[in-house]
N, CA, C and O of each residue as an XYZ file, in Angstrom:
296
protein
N      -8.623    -15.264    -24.478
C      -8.145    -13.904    -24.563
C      -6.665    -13.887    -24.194
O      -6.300    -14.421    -23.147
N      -5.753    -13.261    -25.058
C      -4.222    -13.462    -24.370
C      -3.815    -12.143    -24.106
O      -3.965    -11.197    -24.879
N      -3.304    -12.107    -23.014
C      -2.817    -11.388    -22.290
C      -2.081    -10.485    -23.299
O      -1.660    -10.870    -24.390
N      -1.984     -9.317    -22.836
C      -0.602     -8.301    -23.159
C      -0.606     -6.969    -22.791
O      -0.599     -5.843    -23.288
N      -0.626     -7.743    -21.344
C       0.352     -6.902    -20.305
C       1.645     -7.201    -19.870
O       1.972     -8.179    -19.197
N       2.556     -6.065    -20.404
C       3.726     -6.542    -20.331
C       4.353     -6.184    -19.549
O       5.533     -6.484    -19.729
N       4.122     -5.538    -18.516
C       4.820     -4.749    -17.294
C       4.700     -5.875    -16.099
O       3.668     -6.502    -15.861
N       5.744     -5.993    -15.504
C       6.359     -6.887    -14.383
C       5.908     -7.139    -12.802
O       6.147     -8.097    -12.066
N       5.178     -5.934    -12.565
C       4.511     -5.603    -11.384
C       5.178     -4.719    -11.057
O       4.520     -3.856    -10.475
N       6.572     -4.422    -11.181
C       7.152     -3.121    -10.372
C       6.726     -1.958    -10.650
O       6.276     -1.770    -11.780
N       6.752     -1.053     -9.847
C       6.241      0.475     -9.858
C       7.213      1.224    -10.767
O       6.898      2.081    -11.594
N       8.799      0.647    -10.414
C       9.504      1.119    -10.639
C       9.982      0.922    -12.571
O       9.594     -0.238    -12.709
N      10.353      1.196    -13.521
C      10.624      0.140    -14.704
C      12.140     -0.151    -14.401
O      12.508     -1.309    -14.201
N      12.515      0.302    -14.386
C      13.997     -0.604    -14.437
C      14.447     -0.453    -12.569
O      15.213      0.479    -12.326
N      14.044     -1.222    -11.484
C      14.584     -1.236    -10.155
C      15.866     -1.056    -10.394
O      16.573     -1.554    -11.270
N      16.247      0.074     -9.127
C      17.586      0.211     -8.730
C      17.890     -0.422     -7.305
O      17.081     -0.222     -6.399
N      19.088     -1.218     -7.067
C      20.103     -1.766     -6.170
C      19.414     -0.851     -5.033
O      18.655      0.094     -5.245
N      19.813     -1.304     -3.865
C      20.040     -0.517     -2.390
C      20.956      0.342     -2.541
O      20.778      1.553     -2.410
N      21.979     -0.173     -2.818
C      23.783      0.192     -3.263
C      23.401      1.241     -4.211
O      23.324      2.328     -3.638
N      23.206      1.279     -5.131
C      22.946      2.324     -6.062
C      21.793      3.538     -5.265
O      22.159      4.688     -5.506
N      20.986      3.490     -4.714
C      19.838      4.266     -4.058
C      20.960      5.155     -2.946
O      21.196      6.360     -2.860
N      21.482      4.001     -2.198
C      22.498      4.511     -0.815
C      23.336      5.478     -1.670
O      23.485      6.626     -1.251
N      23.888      5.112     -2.820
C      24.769      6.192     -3.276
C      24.109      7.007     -4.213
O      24.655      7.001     -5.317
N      22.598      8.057     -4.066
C      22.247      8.440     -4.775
C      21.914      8.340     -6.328
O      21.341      9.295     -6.851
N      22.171      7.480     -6.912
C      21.848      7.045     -8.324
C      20.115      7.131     -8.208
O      19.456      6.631     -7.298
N      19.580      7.893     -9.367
C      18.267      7.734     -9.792
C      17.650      6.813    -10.623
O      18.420      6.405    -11.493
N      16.378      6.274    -10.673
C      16.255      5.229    -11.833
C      16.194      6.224    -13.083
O      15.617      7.300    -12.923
N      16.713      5.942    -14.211
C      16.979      6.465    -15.751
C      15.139      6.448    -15.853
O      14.916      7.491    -15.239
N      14.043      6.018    -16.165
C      12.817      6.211    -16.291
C      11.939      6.530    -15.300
O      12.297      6.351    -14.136
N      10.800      6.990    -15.549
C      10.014      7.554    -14.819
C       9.999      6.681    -13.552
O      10.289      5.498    -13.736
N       9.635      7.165    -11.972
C       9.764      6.480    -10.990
C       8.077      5.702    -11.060
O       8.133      4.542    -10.652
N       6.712      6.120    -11.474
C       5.440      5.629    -10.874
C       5.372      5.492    -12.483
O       6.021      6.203    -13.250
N       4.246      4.190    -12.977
C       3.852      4.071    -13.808
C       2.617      5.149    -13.877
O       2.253      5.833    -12.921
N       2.040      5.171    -15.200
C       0.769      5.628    -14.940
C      -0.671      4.806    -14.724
O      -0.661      3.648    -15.142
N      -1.710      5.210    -14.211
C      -2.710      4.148    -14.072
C      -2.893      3.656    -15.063
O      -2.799      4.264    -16.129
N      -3.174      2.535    -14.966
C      -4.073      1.391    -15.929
C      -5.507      1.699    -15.635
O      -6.189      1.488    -14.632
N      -5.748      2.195    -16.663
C      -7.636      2.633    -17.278
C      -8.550      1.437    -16.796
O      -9.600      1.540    -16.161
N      -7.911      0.244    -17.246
C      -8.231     -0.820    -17.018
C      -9.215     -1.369    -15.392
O     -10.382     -1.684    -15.160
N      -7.874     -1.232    -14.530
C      -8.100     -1.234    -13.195
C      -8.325     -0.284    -12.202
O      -8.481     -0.607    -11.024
N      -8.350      0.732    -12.553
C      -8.229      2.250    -12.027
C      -9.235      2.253    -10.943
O      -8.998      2.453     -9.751
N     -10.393      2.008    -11.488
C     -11.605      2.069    -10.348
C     -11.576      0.975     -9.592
O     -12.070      1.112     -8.473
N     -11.056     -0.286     -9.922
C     -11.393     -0.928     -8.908
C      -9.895     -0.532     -7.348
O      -9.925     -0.505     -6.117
N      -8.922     -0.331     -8.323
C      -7.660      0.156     -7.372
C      -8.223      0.801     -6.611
O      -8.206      0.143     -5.571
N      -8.732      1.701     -6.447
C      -9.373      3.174     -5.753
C     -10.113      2.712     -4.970
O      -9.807      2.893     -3.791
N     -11.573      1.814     -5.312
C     -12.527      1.182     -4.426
C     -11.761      0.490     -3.726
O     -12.114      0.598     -2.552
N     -10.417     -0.525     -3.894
C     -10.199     -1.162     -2.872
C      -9.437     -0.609     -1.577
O      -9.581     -1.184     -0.498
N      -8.642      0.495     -1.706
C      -7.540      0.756     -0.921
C      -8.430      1.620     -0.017
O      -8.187      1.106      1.075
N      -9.436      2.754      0.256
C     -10.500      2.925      0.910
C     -11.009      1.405      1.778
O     -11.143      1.225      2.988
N     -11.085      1.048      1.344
C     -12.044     -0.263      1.569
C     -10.781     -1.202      2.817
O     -11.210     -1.491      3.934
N     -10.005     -1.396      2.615
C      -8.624     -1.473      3.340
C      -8.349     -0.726      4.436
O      -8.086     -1.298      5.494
N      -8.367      0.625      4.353
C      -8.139      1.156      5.605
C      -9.280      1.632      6.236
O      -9.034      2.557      7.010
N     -10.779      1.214      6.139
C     -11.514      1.309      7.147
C     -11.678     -0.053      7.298
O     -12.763     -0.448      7.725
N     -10.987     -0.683      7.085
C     -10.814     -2.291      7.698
C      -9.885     -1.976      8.928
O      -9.827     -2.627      9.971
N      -9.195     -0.892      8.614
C      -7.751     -1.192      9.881
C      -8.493     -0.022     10.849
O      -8.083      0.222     11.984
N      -9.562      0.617     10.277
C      -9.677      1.856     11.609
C     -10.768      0.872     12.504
O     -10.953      0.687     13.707
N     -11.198      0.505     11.621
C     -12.662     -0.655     12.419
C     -11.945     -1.592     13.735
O     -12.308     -1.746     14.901
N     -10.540     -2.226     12.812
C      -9.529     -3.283     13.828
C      -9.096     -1.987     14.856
O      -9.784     -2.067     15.874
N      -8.205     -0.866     14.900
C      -8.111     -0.208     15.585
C      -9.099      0.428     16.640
O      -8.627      1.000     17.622
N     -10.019      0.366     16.514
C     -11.368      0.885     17.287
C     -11.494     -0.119     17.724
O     -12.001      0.104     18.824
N     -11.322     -1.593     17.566
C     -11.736     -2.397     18.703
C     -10.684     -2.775     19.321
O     -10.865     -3.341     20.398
N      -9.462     -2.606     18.897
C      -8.623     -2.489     19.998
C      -8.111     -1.611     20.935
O      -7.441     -1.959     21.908
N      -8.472     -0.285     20.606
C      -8.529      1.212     21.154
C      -9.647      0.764     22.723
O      -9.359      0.964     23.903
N     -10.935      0.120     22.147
C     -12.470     -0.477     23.334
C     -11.534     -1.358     24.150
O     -11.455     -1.177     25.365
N     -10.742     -2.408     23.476
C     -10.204     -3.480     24.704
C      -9.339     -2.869     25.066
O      -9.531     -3.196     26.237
N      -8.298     -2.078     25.147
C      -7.605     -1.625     26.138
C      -8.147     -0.521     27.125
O      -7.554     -0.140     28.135
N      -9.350     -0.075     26.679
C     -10.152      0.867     27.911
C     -11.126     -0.087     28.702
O     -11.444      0.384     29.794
N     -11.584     -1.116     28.457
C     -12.266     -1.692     29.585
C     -11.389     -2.749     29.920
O     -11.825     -3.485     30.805
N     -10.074     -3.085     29.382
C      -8.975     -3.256     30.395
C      -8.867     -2.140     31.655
O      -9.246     -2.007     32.819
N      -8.248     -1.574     30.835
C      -7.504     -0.291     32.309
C      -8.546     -0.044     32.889
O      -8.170      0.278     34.016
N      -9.939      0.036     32.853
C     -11.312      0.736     34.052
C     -10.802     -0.766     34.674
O     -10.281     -0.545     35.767
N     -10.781     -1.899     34.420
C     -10.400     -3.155     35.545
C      -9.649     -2.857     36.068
O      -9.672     -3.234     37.239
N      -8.815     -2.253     35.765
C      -7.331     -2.238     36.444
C      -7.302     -1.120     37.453
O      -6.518     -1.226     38.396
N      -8.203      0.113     37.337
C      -7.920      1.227     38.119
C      -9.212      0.845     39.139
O      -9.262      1.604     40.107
N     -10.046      0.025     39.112
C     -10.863     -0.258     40.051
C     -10.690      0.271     41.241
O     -11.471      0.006     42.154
């Protein structure tokens, strides 16, 4: 099957400079592509899926710093 996807990975289509951004210049085309039909659902399922990965990591580090400090205020 050969490919033809021809978009670069950037969000952006034509990236603008720092230098150009710092001095207000806009990119000439749209700033967000539109979704790809293609991947759409799985995009969606994953990025959910991602940040209750980080609330799960946060909740157990939220637990170790409270039965830290009950040691500490002993």
């Amino acid at each position: 099957m050969k490919d033809t996807h021809t978009h670069t990975g950037d969000k952006v289509p034509r990236p603008i400079s720092s230098e150009e951004a710092q001095k207000g210049e806009q990119s000439p085309d749209p700033v967000l592509e539109r979704p790809d039909p293609a991947t759409e659902a799985i995009d969606k399922a994953i990025t959910p899926t991602s940040i209750k990965e980080l609330e799960e990591q946060t909740r157990a580090i939220e637990q170790q710093t409270e039965n830290v400090e009950k040691r500490l205020n002993r």
